[in-house]
C-alpha positions in Angstrom: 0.0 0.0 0.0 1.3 3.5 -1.3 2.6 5.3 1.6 2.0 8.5 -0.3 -1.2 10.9 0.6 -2.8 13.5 -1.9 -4.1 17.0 -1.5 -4.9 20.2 -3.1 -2.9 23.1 -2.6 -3.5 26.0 -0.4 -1.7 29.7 -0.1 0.3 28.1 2.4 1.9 26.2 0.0 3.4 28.3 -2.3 7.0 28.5 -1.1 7.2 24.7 -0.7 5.8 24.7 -4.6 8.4 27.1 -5.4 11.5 25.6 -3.5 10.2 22.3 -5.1 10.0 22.8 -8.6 12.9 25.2 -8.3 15.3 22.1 -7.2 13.2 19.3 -9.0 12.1 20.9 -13.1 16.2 21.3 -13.7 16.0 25.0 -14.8 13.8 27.9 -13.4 10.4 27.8 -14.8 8.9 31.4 -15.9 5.3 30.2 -14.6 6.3 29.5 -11.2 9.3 32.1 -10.4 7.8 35.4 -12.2 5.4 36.5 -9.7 2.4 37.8 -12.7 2.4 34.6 -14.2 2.2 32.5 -11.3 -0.5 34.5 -9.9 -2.4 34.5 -13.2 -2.1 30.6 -14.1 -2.1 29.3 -10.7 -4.3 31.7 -8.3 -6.9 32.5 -10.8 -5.6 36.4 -10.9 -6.2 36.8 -7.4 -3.4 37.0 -4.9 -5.3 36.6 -1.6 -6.7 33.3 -3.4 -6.6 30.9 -0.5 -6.7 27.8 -2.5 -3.6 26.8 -5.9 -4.3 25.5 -8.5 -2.2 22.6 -7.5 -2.5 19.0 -6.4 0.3 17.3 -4.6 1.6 14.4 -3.4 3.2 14.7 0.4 5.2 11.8 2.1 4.5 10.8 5.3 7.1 13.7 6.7 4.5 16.4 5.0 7.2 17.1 2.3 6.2 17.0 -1.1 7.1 14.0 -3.3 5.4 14.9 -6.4 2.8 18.1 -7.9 0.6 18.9 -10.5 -0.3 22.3 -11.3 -3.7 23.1 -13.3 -5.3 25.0 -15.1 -9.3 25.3 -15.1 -11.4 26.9 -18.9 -14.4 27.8 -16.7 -15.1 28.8 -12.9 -17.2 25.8 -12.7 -13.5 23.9 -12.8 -15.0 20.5 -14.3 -12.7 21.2 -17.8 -8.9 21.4 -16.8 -5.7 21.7 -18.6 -2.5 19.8 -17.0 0.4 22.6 -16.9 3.4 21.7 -14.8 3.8 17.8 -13.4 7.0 16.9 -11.5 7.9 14.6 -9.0 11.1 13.7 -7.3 12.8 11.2 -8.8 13.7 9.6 -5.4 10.2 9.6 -4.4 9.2 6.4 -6.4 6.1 5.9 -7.9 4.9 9.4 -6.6 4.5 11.2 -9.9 2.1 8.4 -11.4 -0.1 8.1 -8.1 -0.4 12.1 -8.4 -1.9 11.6 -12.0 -3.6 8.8 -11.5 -5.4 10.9 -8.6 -6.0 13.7 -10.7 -9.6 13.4 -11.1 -10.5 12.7 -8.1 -8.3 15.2 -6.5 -9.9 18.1 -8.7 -13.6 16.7 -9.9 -12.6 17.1 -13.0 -14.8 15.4 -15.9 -12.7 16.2 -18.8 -8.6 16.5 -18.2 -6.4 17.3 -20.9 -2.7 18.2 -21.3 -1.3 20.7 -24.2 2.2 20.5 -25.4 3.5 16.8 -24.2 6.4 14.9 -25.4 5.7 12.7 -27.9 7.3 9.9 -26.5 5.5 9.9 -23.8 2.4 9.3 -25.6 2.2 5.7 -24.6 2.6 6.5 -20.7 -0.6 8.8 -21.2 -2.5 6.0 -23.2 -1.5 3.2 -20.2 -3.1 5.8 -18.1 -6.7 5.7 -20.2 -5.7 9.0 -22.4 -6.0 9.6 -25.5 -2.8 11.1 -26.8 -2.4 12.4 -30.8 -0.9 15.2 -32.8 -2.1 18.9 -33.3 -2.2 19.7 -36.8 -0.8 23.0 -38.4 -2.7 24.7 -40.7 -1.9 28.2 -42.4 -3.1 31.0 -44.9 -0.8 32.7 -47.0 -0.9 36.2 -47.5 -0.2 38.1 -50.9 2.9 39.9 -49.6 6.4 37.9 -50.6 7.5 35.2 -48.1 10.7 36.3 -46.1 9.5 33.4 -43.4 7.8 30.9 -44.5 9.5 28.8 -47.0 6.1 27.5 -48.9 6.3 24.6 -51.2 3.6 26.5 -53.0 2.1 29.4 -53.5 -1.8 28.0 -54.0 -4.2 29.4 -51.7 -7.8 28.0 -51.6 -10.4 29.5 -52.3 -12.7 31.5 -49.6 -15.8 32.6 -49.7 -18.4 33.4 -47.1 -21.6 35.8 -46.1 -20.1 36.0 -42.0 -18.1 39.6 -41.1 -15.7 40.0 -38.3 -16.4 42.7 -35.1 -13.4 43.5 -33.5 -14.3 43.6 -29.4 -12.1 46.2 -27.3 -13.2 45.2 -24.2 -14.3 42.0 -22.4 -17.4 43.9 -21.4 -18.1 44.3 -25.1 -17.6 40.4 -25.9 -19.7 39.0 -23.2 -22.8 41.6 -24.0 -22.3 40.0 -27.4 -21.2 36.4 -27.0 -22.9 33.6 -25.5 -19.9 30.7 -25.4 -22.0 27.3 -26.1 -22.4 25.1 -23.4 -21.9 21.7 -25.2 -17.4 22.5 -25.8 -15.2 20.6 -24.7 -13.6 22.0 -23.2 -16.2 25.1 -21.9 -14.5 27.9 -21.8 -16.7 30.9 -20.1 -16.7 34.6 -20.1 -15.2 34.1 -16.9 -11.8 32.2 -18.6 -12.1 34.6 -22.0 -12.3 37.7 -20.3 -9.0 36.6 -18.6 -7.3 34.7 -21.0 -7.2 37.3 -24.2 -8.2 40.3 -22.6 -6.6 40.4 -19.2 -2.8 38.4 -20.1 0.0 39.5 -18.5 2.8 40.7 -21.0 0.8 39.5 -24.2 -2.1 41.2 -26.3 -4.7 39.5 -28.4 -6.9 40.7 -30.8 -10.4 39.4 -30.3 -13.0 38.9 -32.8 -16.7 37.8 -33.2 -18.0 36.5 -35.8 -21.1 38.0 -37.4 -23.7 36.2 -39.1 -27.3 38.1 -39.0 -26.2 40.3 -37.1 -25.3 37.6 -34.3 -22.5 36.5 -32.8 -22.1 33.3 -33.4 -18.0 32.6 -33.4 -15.4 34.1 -31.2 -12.1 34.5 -33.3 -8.8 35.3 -31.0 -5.5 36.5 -32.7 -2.5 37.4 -31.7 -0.7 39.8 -34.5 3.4 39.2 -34.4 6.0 42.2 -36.2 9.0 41.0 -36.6 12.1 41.6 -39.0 9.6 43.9 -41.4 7.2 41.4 -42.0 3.9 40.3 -39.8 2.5 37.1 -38.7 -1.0 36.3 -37.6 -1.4 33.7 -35.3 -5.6 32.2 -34.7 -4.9 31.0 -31.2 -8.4 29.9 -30.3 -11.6 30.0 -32.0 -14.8 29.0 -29.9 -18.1 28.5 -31.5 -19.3 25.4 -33.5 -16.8 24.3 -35.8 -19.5 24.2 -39.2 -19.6 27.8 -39.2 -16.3 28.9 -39.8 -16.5 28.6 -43.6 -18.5 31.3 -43.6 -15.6 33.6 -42.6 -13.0 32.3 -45.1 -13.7 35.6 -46.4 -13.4 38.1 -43.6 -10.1 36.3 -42.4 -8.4 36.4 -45.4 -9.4 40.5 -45.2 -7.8 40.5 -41.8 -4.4 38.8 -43.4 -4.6 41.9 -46.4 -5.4 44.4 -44.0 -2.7 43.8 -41.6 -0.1 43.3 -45.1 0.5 39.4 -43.0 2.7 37.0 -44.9 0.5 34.6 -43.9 -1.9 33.5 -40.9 -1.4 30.0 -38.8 -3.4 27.9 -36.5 -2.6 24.9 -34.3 -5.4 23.0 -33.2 -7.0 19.3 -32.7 -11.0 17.8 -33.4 -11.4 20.0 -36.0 -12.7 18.5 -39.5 -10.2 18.7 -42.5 -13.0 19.5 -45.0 -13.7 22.6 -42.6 -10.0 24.3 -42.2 -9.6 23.8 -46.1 -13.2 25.3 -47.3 -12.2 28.2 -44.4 -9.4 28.7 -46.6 -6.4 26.7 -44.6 -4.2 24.3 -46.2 -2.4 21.8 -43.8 1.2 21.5 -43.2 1.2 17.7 -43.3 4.6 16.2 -41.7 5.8 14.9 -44.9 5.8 18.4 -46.7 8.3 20.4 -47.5 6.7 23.3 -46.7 8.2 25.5 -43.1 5.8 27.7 -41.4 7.7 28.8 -38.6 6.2 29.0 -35.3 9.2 30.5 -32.8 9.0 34.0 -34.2 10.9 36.1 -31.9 13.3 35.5 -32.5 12.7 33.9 -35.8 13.6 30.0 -36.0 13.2 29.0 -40.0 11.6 25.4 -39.2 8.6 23.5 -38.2 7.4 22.7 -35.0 5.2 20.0 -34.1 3.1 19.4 -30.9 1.0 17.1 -29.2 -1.5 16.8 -26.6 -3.7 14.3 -24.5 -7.1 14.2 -23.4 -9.0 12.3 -20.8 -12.1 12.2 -23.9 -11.8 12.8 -27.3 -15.3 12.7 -28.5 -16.4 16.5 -29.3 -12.9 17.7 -27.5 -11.3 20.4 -29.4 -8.2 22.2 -28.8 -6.1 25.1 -29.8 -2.8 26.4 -29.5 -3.7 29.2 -26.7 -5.1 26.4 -24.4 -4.0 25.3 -21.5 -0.7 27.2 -20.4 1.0 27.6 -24.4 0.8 30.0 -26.7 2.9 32.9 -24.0 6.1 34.6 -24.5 9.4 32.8 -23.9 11.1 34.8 -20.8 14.0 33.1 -19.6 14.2 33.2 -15.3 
């Protein structure tokens, strides 16, 4: 029998989380040792937040032997994200008790994990997840390529009846936006106001998507300069997946507008047929094609990435989920 015990975190906790991951990750992580980050991803924005979005693992001496730090979409907190997991390597067997506990520990009913090694794919899928690839898709722009190194210049068609309203304010996207219920994961106003509104040391340009006059799609950007040319990058779309045909158009007057050499999108669950009549074509693994994703600064090749989730059915996810798409800033 495990002599391990499992908990949630408190306020209390925070320098033992600190002083852990600080001796235990190998390097100093920027979530957990710059103070705006930590307080964003792992006290909800709040610093008098009693309880961390943390679950450990403490030996019988009360020291911890392994943690897990999380990330909810929603202040109902049913829909997590996985961010950091480490354990001590002495402590044996800690770090997969943790996970295994991770349910339970947080009530979550849907648990899912951006950016994982893909070698450790098969540990995930022992543990019941589901682990696969994120695809890359992306939508040149008209200006020349000094990034991108395209195997072709073809871009699809786009057509489309749905128009684009940019929102300057939270307040403005949640008088307009009702996020649907059925997502997996949900993401409320609660998490959007936060997450592309309210992000420390990173703007977004937010989006929704018009059709009769409704909002029916929330479209989130994030709009890179760099070395004279510009990059758009979709980092999260919410809304049902069918209707984003109907703003091939509008994007691809967003990419003109801002003179973009070209617009990208990571994401998972969503329908080939959909990206391409939207106007994205997919960087498939075997192409020659580079769309760069580590802009600043620049790296000229592909990156890949890979997720897991606790159920795939309906689960969708995008590069901005979970605690990705932030700026690199070394501790």
């Amino acid at each position: 029998m495990s002599s391990y015990h499992f908990r949630l975190a408190t306020l209390q906790d925070k320098p033992a989380i600190i002083a852990f991951m600080n001796t235990h990750w190998g390097s100093r992580h920027p979530l957990i040792n710059l103070p705006d980050f930590f307080n964003y991803y792992y006290q909800d924005g709040d610093a008098t937040r009693n309880e961390l979005n943390f679950a450990l693992c403490l030996q019988e001496s009360e020291e911890i032997a392994a943690l897990c730090g999380f990330l909810p979409s929603s202040q109902e907190r049913d829909h997590i994200w996985v961010s950091i997991w480490c354990a001590d390597k002495k402590a044996k067997g800690s770090g997969l008790e943790l996970m295994t506990k991770m349910p339970e520990l947080t009530g979550a009913k849907l648990l899912s994990c951006n950016n994982i090694r893909p070698n450790t794919i098969p540990f995930y899928e022992f543990l019941g997840y589901t682990g696969a690839a994120m695809q890359h898709w992306y939508r040149l722009g008209t200006v020349p390529c000094r990034l991108a190194k395209p195997a072709s210049l073809t871009r699809l068609p786009v057509s489309g009846d749905g128009l684009l309203r940019r929102f300057e304010t939270a307040a403005e996207m949640e008088a307009a936006f009702c996020p649907p219920e059925y997502a997996k994961p949900y993401k409320d106003h609660w998490y959007l106001a936060r997450r592309f509104f309210h992000y420390p040391r990173q703007e977004y340009l937010v989006y929704g998507g018009m059709l009769d006059g409704v909002c029916r799609v929330l479209f989130c950007l994030r709009k890179v300069e760099v070395e004279g040319t510009v990059v758009l990058r979709l980092c999260d779309v919410i809304g049902r997946p069918a209707l984003l045909p109907h703003f091939g158009q509008a994007l691809d007057r967003l990419i003109e507008e801002a003179s973009a050499e070209y617009m990208d999108c990571y994401c998972y669950g969503l329908k080939d047929e959909i990206m391409e009549s939207t106007g994205f074509t997919l960087r498939a693994p075997q192409s020659e094609t580079i769309i760069p994703h580590y802009l600043t600064p620049p790296l000229i090749e592909n990156v890949d990435f890979y997720l897991f989730t606790s159920n795939p059915e309906g689960f969708v996810m995008f590069r901005a989920d979970g605690d990705q798409d932030r700026p690199n800033i070394p501790c």
